[in-house]
MDTraj code that builds the backbone (N, CA, C; nanometers):
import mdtraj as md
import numpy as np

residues = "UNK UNK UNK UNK UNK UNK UNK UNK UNK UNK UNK UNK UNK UNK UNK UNK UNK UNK UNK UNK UNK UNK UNK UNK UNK UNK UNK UNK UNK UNK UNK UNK UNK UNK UNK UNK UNK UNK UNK UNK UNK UNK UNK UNK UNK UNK UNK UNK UNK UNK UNK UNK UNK UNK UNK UNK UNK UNK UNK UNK UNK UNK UNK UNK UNK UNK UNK UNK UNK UNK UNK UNK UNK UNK UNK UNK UNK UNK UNK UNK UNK UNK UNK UNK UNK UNK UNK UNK UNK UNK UNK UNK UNK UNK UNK UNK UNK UNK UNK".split()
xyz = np.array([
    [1.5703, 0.0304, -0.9562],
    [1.4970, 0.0603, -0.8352],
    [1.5894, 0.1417, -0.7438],
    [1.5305, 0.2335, -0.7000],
    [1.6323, 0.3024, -0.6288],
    [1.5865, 0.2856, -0.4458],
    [1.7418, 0.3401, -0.3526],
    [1.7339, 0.2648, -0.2318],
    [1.6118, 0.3080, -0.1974],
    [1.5233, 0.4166, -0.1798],
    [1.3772, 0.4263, -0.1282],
    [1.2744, 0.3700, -0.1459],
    [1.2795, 0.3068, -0.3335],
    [1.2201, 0.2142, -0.3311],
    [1.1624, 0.0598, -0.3117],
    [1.3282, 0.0490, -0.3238],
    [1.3642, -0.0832, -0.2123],
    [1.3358, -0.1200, -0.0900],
    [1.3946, -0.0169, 0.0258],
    [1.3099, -0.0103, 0.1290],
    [1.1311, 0.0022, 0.1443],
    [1.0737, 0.0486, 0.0401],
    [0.9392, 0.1366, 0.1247],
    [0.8761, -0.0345, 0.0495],
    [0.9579, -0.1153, -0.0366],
    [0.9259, -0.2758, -0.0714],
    [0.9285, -0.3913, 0.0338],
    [1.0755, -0.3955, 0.0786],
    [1.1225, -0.4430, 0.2175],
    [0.9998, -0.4020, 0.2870],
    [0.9744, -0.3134, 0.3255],
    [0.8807, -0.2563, 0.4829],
    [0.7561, -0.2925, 0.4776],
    [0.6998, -0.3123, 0.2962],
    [0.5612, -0.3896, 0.2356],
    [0.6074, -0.5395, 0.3175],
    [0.6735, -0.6123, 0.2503],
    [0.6561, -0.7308, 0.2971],
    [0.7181, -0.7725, 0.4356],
    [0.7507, -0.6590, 0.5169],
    [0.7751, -0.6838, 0.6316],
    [0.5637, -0.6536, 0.6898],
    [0.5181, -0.5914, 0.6681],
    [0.3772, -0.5888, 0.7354],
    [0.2717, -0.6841, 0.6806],
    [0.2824, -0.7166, 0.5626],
    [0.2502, -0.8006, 0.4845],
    [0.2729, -0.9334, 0.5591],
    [0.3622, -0.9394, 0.5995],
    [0.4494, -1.0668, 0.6632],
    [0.3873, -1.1187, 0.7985],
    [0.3599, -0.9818, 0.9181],
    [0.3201, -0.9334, 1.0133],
    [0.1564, -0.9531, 0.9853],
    [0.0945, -0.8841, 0.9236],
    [-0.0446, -0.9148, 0.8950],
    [-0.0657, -1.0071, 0.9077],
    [-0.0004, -1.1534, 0.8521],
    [-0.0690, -1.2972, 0.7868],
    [0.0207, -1.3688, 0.8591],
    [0.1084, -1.3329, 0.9489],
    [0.0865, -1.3942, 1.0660],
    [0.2806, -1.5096, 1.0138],
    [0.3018, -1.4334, 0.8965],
    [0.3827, -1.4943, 0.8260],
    [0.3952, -1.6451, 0.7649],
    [0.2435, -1.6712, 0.7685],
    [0.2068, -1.7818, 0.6426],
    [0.1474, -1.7117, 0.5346],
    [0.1942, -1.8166, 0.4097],
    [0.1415, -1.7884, 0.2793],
    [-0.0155, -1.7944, 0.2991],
    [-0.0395, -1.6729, 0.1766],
    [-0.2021, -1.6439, 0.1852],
    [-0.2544, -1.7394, 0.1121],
    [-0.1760, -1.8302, 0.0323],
    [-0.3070, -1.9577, -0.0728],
    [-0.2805, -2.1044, 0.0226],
    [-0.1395, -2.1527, 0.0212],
    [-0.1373, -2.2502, 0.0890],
    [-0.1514, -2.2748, 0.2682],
    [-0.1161, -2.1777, 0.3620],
    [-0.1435, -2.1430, 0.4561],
    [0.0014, -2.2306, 0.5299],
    [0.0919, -2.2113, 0.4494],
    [0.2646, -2.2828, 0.5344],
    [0.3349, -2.1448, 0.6240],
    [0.3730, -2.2084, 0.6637],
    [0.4923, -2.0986, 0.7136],
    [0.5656, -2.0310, 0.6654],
    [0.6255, -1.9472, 0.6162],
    [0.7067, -1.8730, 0.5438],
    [0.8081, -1.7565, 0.6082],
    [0.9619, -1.8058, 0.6283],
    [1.0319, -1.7093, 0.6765],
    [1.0454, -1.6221, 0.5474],
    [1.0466, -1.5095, 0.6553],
    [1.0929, -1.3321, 0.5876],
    [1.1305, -1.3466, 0.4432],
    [1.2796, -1.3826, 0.4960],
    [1.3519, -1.4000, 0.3993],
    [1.3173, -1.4737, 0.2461],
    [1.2175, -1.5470, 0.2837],
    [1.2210, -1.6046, 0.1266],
    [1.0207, -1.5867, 0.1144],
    [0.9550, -1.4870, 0.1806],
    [0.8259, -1.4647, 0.1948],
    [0.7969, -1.3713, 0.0449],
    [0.7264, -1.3909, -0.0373],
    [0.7194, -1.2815, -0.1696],
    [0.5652, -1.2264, -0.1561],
    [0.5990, -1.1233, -0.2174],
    [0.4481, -1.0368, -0.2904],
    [0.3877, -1.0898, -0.4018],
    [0.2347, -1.1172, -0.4297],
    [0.2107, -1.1347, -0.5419],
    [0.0904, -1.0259, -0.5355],
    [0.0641, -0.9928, -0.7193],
    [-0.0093, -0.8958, -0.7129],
    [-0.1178, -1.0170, -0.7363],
    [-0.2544, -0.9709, -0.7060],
    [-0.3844, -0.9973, -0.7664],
    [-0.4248, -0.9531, -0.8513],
    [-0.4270, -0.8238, -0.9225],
    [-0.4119, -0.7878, -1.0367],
    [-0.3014, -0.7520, -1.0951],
    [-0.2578, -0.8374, -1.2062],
    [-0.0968, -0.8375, -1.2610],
    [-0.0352, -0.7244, -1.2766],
    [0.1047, -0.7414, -1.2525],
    [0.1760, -0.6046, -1.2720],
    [0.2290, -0.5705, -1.4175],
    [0.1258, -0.6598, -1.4768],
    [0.1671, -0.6865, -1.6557],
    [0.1639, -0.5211, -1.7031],
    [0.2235, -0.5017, -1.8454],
    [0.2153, -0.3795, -1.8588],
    [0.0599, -0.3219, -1.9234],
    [-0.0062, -0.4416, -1.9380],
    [-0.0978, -0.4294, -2.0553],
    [-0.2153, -0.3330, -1.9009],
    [-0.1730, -0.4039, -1.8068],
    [-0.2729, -0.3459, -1.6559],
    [-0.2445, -0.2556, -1.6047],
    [-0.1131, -0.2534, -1.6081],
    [-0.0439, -0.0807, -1.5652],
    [-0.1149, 0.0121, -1.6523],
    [-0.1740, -0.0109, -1.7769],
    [-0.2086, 0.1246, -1.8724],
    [-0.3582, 0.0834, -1.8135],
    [-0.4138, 0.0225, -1.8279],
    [-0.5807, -0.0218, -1.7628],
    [-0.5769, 0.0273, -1.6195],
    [-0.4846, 0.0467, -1.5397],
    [-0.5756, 0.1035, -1.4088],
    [-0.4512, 0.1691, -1.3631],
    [-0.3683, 0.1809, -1.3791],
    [-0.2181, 0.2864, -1.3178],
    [-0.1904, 0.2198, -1.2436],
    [-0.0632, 0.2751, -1.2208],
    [0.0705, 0.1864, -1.1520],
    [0.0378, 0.2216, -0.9711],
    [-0.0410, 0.3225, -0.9334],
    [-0.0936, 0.3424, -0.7919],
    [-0.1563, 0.2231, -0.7726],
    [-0.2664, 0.1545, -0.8470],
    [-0.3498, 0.0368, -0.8113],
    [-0.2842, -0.0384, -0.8211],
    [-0.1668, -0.0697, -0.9261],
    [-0.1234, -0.2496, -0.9500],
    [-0.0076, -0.2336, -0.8071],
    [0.0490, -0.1205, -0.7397],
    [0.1183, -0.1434, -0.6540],
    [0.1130, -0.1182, -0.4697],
    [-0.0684, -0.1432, -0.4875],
    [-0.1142, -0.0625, -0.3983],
    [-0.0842, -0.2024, -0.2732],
    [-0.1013, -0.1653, -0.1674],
    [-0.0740, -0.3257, -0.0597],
    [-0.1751, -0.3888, -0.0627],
    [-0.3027, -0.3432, -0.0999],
    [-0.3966, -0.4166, -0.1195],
    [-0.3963, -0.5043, -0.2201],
    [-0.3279, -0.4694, -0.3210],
    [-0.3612, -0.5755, -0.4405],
    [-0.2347, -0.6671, -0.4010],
    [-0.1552, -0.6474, -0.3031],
    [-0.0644, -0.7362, -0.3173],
    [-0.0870, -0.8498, -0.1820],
    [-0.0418, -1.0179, -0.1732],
    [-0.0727, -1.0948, -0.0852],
    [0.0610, -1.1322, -0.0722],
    [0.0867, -1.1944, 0.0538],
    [0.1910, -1.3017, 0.0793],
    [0.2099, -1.4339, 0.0486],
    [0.2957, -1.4738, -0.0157],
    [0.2985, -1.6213, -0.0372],
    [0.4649, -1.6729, -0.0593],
    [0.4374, -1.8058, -0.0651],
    [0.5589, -1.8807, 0.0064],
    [0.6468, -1.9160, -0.1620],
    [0.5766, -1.9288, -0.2672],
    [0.6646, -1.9739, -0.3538],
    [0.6042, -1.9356, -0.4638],
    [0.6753, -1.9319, -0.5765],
    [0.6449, -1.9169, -0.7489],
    [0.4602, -1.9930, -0.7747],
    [0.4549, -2.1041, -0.7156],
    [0.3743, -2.1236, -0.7841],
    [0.2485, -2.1152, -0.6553],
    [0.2631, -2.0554, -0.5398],
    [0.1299, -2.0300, -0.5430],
    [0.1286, -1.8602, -0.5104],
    [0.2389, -1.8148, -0.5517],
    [0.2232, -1.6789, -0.6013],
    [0.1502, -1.6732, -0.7240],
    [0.1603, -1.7569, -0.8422],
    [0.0656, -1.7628, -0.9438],
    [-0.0808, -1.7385, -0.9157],
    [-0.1298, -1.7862, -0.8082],
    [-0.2781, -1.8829, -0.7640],
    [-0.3276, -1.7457, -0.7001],
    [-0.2446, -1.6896, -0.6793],
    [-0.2928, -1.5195, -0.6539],
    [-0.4463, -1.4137, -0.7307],
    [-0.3197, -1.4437, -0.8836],
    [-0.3994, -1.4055, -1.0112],
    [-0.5720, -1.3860, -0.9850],
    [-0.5843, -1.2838, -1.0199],
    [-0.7500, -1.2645, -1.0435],
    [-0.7610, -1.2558, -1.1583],
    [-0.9147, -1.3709, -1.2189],
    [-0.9422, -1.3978, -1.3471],
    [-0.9427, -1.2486, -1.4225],
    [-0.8318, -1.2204, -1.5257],
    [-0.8391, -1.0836, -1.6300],
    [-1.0252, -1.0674, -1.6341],
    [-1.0406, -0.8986, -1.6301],
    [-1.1690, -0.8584, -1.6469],
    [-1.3031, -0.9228, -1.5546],
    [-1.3010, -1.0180, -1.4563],
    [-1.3641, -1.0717, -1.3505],
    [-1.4397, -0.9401, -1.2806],
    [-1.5508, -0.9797, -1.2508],
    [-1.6203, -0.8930, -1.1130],
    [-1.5041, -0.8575, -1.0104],
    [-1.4691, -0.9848, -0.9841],
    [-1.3606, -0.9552, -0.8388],
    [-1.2378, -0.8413, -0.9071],
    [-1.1866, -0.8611, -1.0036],
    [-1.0597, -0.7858, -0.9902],
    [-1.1316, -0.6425, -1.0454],
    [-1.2534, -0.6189, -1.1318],
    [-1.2483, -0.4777, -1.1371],
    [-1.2983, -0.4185, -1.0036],
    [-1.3845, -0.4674, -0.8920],
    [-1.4322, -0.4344, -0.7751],
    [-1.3033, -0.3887, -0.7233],
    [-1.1975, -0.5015, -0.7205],
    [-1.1101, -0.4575, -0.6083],
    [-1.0273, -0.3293, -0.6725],
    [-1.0201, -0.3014, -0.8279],
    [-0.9779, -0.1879, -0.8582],
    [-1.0242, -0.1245, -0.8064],
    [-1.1714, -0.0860, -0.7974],
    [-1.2615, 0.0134, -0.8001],
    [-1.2596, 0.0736, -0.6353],
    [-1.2252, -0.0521, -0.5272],
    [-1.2332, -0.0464, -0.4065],
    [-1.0458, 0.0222, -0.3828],
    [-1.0047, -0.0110, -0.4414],
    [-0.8015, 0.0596, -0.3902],
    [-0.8587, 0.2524, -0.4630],
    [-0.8811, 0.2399, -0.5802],
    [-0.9259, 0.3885, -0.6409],
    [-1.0051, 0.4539, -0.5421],
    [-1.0690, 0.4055, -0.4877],
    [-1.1486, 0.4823, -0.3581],
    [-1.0451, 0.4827, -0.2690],
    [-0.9658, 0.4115, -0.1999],
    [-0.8592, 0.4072, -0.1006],
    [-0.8349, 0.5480, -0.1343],
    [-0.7518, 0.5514, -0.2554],
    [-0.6279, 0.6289, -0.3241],
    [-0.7010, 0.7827, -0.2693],
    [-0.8370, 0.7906, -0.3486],
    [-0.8927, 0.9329, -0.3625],
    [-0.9175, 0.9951, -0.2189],
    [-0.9160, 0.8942, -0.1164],
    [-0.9647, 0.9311, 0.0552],
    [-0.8086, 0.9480, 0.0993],
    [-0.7057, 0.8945, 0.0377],
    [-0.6110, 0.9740, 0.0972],
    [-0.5490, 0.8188, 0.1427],
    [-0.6131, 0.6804, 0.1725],
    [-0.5997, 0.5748, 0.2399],
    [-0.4135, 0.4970, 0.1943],
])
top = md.Topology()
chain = top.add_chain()
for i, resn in enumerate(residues, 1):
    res = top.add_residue(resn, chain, resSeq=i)
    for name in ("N", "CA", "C"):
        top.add_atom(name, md.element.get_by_symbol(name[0]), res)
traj = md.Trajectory(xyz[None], top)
């Protein structure tokens, strides 16, 4: 990862952080900065990176705040679900408007 990408990561979960008020998005705890993570909703598996490109799996939309490993898991949108191809379908519109 190089330093730009690091930062423009940092600055995700600094608004990310800011957005949600800096509680986790499943359990609703508190969560300092420092130990606050990204989870995607649609996995950053590689098998999904080739199914919808690396713009959608890393878009801020697909990503939430949460406080730990396991309810960063609880993130997950059921593989092939209404919800996760919508929300593809809804970031791909982002992308194409420029958003």
């Amino acid at each position: 990862m190089t330093d730009r990408e690091a930062f423009a990561l940092y600055e995700l979960r600094c608004r990310k952080h800011i957005q949600q008020g800096g509680r986790c998005a499943i359990c609703g705890n508190y969560v300092h900065l420092a130990f606050f993570q990204l989870g995607h909703r649609i996995p950053q598996r590689k098998d999904m990176i080739q199914k919808y490109g690396s713009r959608i799996i890393y878009h801020p939309r697909n990503m939430v705040g949460t406080c730990s490993l396991n309810c960063n898991g609880k993130v997950q949108l059921t593989p092939d679900s209404m919800e996760e191809k919508a929300l593809a379908e809804s970031i791909r519109g982002d992308i194409t408007e420029g958003r």
